[in-house]
C-alpha positions in Angstrom: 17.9 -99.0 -6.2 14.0 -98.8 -7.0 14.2 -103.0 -6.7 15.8 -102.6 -3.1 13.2 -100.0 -2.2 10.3 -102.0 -3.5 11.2 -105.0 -0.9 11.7 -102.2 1.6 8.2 -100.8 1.1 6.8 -104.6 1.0 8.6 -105.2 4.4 7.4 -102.1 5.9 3.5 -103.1 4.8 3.9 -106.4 5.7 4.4 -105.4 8.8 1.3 -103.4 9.2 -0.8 -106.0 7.8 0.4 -108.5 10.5 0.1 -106.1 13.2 -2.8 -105.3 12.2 -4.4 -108.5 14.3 -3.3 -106.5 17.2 -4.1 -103.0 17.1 -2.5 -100.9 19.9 -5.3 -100.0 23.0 -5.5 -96.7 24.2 -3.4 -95.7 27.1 -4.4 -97.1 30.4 -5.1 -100.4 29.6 -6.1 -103.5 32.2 -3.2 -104.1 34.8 -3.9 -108.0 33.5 -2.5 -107.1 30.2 1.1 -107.1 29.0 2.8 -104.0 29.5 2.1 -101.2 26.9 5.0 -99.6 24.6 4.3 -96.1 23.5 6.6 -94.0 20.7 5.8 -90.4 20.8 6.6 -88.9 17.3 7.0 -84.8 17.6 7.6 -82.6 14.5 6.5 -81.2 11.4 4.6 -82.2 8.2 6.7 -84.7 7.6 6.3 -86.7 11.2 2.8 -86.2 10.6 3.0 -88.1 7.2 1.6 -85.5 5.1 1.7 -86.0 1.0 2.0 -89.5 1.5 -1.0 -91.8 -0.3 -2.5 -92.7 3.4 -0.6 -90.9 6.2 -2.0 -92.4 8.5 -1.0 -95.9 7.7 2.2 -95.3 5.3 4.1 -92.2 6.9 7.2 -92.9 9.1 6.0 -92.9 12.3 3.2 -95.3 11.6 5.4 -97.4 9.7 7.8 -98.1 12.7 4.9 -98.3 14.8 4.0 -101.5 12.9 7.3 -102.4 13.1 7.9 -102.6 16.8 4.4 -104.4 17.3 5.7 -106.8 14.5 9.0 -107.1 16.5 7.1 -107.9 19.4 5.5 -110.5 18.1 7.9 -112.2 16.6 9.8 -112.3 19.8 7.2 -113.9 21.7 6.5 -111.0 23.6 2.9 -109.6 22.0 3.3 -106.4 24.0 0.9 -104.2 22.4 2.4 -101.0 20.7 0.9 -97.5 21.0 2.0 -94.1 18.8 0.6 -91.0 20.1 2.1 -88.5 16.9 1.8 -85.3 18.0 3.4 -83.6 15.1 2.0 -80.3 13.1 2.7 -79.4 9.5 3.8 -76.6 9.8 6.0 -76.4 13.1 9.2 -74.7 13.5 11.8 -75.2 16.5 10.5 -71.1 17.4 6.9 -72.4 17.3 7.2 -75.7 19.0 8.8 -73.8 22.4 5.2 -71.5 22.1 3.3 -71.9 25.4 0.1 -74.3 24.8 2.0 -75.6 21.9 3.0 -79.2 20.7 5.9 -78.7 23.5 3.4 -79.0 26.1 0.9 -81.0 24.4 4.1 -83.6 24.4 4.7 -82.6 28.5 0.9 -83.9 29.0 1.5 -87.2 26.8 4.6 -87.8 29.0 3.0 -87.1 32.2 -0.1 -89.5 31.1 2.3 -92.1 30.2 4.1 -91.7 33.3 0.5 -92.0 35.0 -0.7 -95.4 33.2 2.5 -96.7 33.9 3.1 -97.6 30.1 6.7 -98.3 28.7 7.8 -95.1 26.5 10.0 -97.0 24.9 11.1 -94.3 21.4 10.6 -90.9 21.1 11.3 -89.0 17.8 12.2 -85.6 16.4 11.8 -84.0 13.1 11.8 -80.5 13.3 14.1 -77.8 12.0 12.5 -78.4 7.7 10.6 -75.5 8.1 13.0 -73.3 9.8 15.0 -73.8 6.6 12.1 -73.4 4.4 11.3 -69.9 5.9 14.7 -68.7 4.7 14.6 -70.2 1.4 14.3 -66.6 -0.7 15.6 -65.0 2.2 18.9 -62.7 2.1 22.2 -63.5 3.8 21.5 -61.6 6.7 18.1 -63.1 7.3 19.2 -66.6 6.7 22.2 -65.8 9.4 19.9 -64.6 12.1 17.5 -67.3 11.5 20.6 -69.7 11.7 21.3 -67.9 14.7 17.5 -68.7 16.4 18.0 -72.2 15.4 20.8 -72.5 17.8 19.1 -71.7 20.4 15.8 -73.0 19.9 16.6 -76.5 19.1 18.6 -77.3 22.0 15.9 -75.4 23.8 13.4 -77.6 22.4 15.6 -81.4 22.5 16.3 -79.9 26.1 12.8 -79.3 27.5 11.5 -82.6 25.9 14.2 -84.8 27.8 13.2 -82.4 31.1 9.7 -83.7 31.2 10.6 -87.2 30.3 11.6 -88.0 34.4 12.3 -91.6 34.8 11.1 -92.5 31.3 14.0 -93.8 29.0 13.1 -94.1 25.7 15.5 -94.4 22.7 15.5 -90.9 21.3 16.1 -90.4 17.7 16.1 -87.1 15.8 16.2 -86.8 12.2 18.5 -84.3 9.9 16.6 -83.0 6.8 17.6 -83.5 3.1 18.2 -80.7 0.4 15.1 -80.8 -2.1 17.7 -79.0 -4.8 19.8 -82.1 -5.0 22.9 -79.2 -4.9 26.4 -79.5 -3.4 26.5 -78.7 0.4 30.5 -78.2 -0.1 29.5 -75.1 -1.9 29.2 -72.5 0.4 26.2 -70.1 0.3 24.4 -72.6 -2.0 20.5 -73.6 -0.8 22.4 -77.4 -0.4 25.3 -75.6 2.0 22.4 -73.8 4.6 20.6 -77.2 4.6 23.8 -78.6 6.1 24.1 -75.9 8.7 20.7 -76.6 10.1 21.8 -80.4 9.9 24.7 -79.6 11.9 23.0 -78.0 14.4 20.6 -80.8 14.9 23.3 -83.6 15.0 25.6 -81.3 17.0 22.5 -81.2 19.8 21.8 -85.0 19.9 25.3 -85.7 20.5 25.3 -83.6 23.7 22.2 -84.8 24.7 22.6 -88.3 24.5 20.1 -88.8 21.3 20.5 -91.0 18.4 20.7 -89.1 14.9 18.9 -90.6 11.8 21.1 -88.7 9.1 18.5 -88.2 5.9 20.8 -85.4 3.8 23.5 -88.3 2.8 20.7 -91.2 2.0 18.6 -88.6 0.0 21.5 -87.5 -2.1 20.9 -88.3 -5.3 17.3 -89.8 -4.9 15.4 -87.0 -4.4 13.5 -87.6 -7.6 12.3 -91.0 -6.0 11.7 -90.0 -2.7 10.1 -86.5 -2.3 7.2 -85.5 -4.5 9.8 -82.7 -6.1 9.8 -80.9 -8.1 6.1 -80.3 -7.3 6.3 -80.8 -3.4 9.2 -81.1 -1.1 7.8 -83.9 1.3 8.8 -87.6 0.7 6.8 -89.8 -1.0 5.5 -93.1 0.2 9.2 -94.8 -0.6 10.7 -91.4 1.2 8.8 -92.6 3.9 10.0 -95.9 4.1 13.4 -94.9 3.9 13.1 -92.8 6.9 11.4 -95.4 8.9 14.4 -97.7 7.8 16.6 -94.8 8.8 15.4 -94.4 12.0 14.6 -98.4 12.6 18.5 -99.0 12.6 19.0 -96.1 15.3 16.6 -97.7 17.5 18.6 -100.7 18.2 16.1 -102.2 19.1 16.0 -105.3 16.6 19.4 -107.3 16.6 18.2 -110.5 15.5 19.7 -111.4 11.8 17.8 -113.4 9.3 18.3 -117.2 9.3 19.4 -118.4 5.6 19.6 -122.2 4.7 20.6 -122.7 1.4 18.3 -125.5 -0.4 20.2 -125.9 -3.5 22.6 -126.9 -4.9 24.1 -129.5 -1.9 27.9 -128.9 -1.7 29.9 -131.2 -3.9 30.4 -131.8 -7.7 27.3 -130.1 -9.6 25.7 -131.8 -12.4 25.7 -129.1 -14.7 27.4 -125.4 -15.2 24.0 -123.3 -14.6 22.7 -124.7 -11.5 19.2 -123.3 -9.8 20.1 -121.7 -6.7 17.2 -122.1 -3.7 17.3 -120.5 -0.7 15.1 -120.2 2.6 15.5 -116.6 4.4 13.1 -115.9 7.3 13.2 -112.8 10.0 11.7 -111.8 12.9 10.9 -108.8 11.3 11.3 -109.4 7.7 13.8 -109.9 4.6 14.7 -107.1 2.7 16.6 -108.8 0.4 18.3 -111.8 -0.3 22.0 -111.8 -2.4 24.2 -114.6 -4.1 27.7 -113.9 -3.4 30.1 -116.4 -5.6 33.6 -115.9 -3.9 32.4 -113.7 -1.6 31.5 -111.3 -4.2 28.2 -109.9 -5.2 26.5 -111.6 -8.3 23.1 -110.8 -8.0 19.9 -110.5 -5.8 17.7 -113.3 -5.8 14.0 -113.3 -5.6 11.3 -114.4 -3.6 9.1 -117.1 -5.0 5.9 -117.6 -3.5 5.1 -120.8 -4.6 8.5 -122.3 -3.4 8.3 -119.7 -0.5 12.4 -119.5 -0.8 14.2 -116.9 -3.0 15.7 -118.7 -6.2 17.7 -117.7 -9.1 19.4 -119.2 -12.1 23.8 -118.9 -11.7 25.7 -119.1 -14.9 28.6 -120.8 -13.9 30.6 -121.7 -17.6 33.1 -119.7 -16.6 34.3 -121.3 -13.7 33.6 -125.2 -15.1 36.2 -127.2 -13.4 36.7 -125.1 -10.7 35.7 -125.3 -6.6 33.5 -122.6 -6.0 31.9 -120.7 -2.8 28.2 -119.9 -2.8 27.3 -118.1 -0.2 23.8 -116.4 0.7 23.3 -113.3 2.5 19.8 -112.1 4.1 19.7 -108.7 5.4 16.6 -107.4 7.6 15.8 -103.5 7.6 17.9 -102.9 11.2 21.0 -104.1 8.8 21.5 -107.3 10.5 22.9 -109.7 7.8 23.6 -113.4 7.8 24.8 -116.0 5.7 24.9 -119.6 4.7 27.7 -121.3 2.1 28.4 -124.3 0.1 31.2 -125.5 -1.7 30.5 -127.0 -5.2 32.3 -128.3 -7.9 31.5 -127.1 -11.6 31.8 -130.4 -14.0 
């Protein structure tokens, strides 16, 4: 898993390095221009990419940022990409509703993107962490009644933000939070189980409200060590990070595009030998986040990227199948999950 998450977090900066030839403008840019994208990132600590090494290059919201303008560009279509992150550390779904609070500070970025006549094309949500956190040492009844509040201030919250968003249709995407205790959510009254309550209210909401849910508890599970700062922190780390930009990413829909594979060698036919070199080209719109040799349309390994050959390459032992007509197949995935792949039938001597 820490190989798959490397070429994740070398996608993700990547992308900013390439958008960063075109930085977004501020809002209100020259008619003349192509039309500006905004994402509007609301929430806590963790929308605001705190604990991470930069946060204001490598937390989530920046991260997709990159990845849109990168989208754009590799679609022809160099619109330029604006985020306008409004989150505070701190924030709960009681706080957030508070009048001259990041609710109406979000109302004012709507209304000014509505004014410019910009695209507000995604809109995210991570709120609801410290709700849970509050109630951490709290006593059953406590924890009940600030279950209780959740219920009716999230929806509140997910309610008044679509209210103020008029003709504007972006992609909405609201994240669930993941247990920092690692524990069981099946057991009931555990810290693991009241994480999942708040989870459930959160997906519960953005089904009835027509948002998209980027579920963190299950991709968390059993990574915590690798993607929070825990046990000395509960945020994510910079790989946290990229997992919830990936997360979120393939709610957005917004890149459908799969890699394009061509595999290099070997040509189909009789091999000359039982441990051929195996060369692939892979290339995205977006990027490659990895690159797999499948032998009979099974899994053998994943190949890497060689710089010097720019193609991914790997070495198949292939005694065991001398004699026999074999399937080598390639498969490219991209962060959205698109996948692709390209075969050739060989021969083993």
């Amino acid at each position: 898993m820490r190989r798959r998450h490397v070429a994740i977090v070398v996608s993700l900066l990547l992308a900013l390095t390439i958008s960063a030839v075109a930085l977004p403008s501020p809002l209100g840019r020259s008619a003349t221009a192509a039309p500006e994208q905004v994402y509007l990132a609301l929430g806590d600590s963790i929308a605001a990419g705190l604990i991470t090494t930069l946060p204001s290059s490598r937390g989530y919201p920046w991260l997709i940022q990159n990845l849109m303008q990168q989208l754009n560009t590799g679609n022809g279509q160099p619109s330029p990409v604006t985020l306008e992150d409004l989150a505070v550390p701190g924030e709960t779904a009681t706080s957030f509703l508070k009048p001259g609070g990041q609710l109406d500070k979000a109302k004012q970025a709507i209304s000014d993107i509505q004014a410019n006549g910009a695209d507000l094309r995604l809109l995210t949500v991570t709120l609801g962490g410290n709700d849970i956190l509050d109630l951490q040492a709290a006593d059953l009844t406590a924890r009940q009644q600030g279950l209780a509040a959740f219920k009716t201030d999230f929806p509140a919250a997910l309610s008044a933000i679509k209210s103020a968003l008029g003709s504007l249709k972006p992609v909405i995407v609201v994240t669930t939070y993941y247990d920092p205790s690692g524990g069981d959510p099946t057991q009931q009254g555990s810290d693991a189980w009241w994480v999942a309550q708040f989870n459930d209210v959160i997906k519960t909401t953005a089904q009835q409200d027509g948002a998209k849910v980027a579920d963190l508890a299950p991709a968390f599970q059993g990574h915590i060590d690798d993607w929070t700062w825990e046990p000395a922190d509960v945020h994510p780390n910079n790989d946290g990070h990229a997992e919830i930009a990936k997360l979120i990413w393939q709610q957005t829909g917004f890149d459908t595009s799969a890699p394009k594979v061509t595999i290099e060698r070997p040509a189909a036919g009789k091999l000359s030998r039982d441990i051929p070199t195996i060369l692939a080209k892979a290339t995205d719109n977006v990027g490659v986040t990895g690159v797999q040799l499948l032998v009979n349309d099974s899994v053998v390994s994943d190949m890497i990227y060689e710089p010097s050959l720019d193609a991914y390459a790997m070495v198949w032992d292939g005694t065991a199948s001398s004699g026999k007509q074999v399937k080598l197949s390639v498969q490219a995935s991209d962060l959205a999950g698109n996948q692709t792949s390209a075969t050739v039938t060989v021969t083993l001597p």
